[in-house]
C-alpha positions in Angstrom: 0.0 0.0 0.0 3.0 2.1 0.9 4.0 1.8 -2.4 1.3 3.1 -4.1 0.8 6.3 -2.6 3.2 8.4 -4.1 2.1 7.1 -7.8 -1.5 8.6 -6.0 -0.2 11.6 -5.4 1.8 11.9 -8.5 -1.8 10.9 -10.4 -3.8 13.8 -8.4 -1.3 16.5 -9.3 -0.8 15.9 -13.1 -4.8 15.8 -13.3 -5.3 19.5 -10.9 -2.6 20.8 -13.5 -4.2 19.2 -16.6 -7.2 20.9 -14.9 -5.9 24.1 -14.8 -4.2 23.8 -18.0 -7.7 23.1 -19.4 -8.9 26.3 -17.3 -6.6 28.8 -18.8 -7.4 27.9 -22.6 -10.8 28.0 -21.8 -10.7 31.4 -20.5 -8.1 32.7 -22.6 -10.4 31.5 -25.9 -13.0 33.8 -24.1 -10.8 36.6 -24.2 -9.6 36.1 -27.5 -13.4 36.7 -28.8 -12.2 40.2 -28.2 -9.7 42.4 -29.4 -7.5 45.5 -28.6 -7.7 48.7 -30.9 -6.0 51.5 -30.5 -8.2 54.8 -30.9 -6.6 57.8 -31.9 -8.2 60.9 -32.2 -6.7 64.3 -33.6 -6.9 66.6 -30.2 -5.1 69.5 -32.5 -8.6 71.2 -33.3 -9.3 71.5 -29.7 -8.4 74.7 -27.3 -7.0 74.9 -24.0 -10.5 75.1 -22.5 -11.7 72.1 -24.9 -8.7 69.8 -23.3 -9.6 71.1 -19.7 -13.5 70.2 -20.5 -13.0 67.1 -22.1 -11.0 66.1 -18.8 -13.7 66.4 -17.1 -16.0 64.7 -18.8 -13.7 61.7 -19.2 -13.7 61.8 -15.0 -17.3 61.7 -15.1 -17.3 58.7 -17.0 -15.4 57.0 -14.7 -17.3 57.6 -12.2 -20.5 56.6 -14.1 -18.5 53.5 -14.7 -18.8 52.6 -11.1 -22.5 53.3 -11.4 -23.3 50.9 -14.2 -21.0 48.3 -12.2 -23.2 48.7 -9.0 -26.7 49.0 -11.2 -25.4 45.6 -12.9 -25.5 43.5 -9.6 -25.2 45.6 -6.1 -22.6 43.0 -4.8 -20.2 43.0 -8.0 -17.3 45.1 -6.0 -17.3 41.7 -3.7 -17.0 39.4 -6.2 -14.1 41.5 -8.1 -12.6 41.6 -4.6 -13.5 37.8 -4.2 -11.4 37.2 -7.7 -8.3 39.1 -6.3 -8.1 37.0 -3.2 -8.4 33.5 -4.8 -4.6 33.3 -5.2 -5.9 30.9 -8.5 -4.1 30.2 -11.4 -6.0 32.2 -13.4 -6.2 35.3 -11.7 -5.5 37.5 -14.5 -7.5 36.0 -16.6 -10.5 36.3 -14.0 -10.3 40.0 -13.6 -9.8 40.7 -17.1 -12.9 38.8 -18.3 -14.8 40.6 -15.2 -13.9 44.2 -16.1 -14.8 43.2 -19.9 -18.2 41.7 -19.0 -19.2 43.9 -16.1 -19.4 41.1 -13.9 -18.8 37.3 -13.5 -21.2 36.4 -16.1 -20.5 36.5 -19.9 -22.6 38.4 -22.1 -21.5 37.0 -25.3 -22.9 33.5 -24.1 -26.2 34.2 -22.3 -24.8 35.3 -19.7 -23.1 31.8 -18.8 -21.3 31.8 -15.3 -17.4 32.0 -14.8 -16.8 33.1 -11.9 -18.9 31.9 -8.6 -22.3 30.1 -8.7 -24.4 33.3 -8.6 -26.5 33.1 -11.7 -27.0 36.9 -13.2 -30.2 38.4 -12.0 -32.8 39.3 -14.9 -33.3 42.8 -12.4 -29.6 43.6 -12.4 -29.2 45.4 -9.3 -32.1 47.8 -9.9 -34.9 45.5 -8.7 -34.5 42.7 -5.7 -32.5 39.7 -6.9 -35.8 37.7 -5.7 -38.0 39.4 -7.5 -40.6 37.5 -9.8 -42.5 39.9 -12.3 -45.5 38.6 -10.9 -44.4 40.0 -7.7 -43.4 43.5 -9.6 -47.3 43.6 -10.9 -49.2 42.2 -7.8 -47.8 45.3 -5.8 -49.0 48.2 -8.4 -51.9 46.5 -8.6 -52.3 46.7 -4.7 -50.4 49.9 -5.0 -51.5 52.3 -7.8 -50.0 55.2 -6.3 -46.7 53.6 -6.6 -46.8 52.5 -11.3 -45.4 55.4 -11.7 -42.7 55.7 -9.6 -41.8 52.2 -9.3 -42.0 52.0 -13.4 -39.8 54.9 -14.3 -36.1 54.9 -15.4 -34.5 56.4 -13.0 -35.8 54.7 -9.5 -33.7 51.7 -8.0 -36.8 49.1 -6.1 -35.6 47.9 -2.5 -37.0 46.0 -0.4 -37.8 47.9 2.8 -38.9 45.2 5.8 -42.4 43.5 4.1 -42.6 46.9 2.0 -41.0 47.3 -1.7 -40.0 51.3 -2.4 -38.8 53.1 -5.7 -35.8 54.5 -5.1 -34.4 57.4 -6.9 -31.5 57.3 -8.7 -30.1 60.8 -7.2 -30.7 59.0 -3.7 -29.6 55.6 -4.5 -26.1 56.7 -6.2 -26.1 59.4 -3.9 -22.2 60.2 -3.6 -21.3 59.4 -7.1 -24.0 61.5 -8.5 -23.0 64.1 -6.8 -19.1 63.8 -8.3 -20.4 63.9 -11.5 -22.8 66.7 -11.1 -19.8 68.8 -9.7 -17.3 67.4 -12.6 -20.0 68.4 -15.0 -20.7 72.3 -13.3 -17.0 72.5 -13.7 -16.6 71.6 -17.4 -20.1 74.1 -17.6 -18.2 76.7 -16.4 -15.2 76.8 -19.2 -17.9 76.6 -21.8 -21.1 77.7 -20.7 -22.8 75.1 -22.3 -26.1 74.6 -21.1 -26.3 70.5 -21.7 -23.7 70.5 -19.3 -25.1 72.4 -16.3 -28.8 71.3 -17.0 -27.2 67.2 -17.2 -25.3 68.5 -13.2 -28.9 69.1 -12.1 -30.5 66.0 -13.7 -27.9 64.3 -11.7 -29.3 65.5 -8.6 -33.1 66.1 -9.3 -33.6 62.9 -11.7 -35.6 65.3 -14.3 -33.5 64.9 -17.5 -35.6 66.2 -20.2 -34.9 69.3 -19.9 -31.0 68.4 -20.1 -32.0 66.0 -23.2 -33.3 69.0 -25.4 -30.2 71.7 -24.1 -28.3 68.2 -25.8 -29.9 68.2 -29.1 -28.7 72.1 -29.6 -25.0 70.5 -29.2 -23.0 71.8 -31.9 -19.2 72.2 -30.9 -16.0 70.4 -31.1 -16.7 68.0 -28.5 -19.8 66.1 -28.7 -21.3 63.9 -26.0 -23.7 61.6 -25.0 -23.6 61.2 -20.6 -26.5 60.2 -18.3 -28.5 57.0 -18.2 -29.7 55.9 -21.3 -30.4 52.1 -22.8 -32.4 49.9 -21.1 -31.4 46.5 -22.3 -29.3 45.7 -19.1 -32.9 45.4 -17.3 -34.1 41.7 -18.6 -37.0 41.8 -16.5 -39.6 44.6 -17.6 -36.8 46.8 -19.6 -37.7 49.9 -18.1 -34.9 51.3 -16.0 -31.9 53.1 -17.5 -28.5 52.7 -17.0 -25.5 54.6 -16.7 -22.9 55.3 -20.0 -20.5 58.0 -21.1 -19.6 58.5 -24.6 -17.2 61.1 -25.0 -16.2 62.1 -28.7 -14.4 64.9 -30.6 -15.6 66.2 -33.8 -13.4 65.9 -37.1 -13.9 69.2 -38.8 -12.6 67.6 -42.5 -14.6 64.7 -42.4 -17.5 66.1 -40.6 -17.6 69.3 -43.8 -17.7 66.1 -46.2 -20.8 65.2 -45.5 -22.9 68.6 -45.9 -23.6 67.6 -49.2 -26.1 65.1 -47.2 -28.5 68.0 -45.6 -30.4 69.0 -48.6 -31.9 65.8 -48.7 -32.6 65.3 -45.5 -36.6 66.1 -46.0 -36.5 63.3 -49.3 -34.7 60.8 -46.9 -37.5 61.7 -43.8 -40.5 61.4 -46.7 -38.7 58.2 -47.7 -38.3 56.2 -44.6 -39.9 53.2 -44.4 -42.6 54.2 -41.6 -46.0 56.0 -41.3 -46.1 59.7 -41.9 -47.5 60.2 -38.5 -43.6 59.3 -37.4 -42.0 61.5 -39.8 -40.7 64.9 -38.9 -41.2 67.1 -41.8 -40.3 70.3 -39.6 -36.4 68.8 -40.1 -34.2 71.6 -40.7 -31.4 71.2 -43.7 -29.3 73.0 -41.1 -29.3 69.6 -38.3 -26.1 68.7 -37.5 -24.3 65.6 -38.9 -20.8 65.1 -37.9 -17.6 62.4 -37.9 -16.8 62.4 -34.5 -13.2 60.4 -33.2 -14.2 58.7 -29.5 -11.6 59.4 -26.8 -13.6 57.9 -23.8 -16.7 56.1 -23.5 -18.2 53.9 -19.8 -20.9 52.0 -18.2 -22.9 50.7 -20.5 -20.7 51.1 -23.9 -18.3 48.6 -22.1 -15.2 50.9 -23.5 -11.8 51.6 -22.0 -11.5 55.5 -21.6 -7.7 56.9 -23.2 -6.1 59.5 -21.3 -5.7 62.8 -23.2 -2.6 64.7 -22.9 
């Protein structure tokens, strides 16, 4: 018996190393469905305010990037964590697919688990991980008072003791809100753009339409899109917003190639391929249509932001 116990050992080890062999191709194949590109945009165009606002904005992101983290599952800071303290093999590999994915679950598979046993929640972190859509409905319908809150796009639902509550998001990502709104009153004051100040108060009021139509009067070198937007991060009802930055700067040559396009701009409305009720014939051939370079993006557009020098 003596004599066979080192071959058992031997056996046990060359199969945990064949395992983790097998491990590390299977996660690096994951990581090769992706690749690196490197973005350059021409800053030349830009002043010394633009630099100084764009700065700005690209901290914003990054904060909104913690944001979309937390509204993707409220524990995913512990799981990251959690991946950093295994000591495995695979580590590296771990946190890279996590910061790529959002998460330990991978989106280009249905969401399949890699990390943990937690399966991702259809409510992301802006409902109750227990939460049944049944359950969603059964309390509106016992609770009128509460569809419109709880269905909006900018309230977080909690459970509070036996009680469920709509939370908003100015309260909910209280602290980080408030970063961006000050970032964004900052970059507001080089430029005096009213997006930019109106967006600081939507941070804190949750009342972004008035920030939404300051946006669509946008028109400089820099053009951006910041605040919580797509919905599709929400698989159980789809109607809560979450969190992205998409930073971009214009390219003035490119961009003066295609105003040839704007006189046609009311044949291509007249021509789409929807009722007139959903055309806009009021479309000015003076609206804006621009090649933009993108120097940061977050949260939801899954992008790693470049630092601008």
């Amino acid at each position: 018996m003596s004599h066979n116990k080192p071959q058992a050992s031997q056996d046990t080890k060359t199969l945990a190393a064949t395992e983790v062999v097998a491990t590390t191709d299977h996660y690096q194949a994951m990581l090769d469905k992706f690749i690196t590109v490197d973005m350059q945009a021409d800053l030349s165009s830009l002043s010394d305010i633009d630099k100084r606002v764009l700065r700005k904005l690209i901290s914003v992101a990054d904060v909104l990037d913690k944001v979309y983290l937390e509204q993707t599952y409220e524990n995913n800071a512990e799981i990251r964590k959690q991946i950093q303290e295994s000591n495995l093999a695979n580590t590296a590999q771990l946190l890279s697919l996590y910061d790529l994915h959002y998460g330990p679950w991978d989106t280009l598979e249905d969401d399949k688990i890699f990390f943990g046993d937690i399966p991702r929640p259809k409510g992301a972190g802006v409902y109750p991980t227990d939460m049944t859509k049944a359950e969603f409905n059964q309390w509106i319908q016992d609770h009128p008072q509460d569809e419109v809150a709880f269905k909006s796009g900018y309230t977080v639902i909690k459970r509070q003791g036996d009680k469920l509550v709509a939370i908003p998001y100015s309260q909910a990502y209280a602290t980080q809100m408030q970063q961006a709104a000050e970032l964004m009153r900052e970059a507001a004051a080089l430029t005096q753009d009213a997006f930019l100040s109106k967006r600081a108060d939507a941070f804190l009021n949750d009342e972004y339409r008035d920030s939404e139509m300051a946006w669509m009067d946008l028109d400089g070198t820099l053009e951006v899109a910041i605040g919580p937007y797509e919905t599709y991060t929400d698989k159980l009802f789809g109607y809560k917003t979450f969190f992205e930055a998409f930073i971009t700067v214009r390219n003035p040559e490119d961009s003066a190639k295609l105003d040839v396009y704007k006189q046609y701009l009311k044949g291509m409305e007249l021509n789409l391929p929807i009722p007139d009720e959903h055309k806009n014939f009021q479309r000015g051939s003076e609206s804006p249509i621009s090649v933009v370079d993108q120097v940061a993006g977050g949260g939801t557009l899954l992008l790693q932001r470049d630092p601008v020098s």
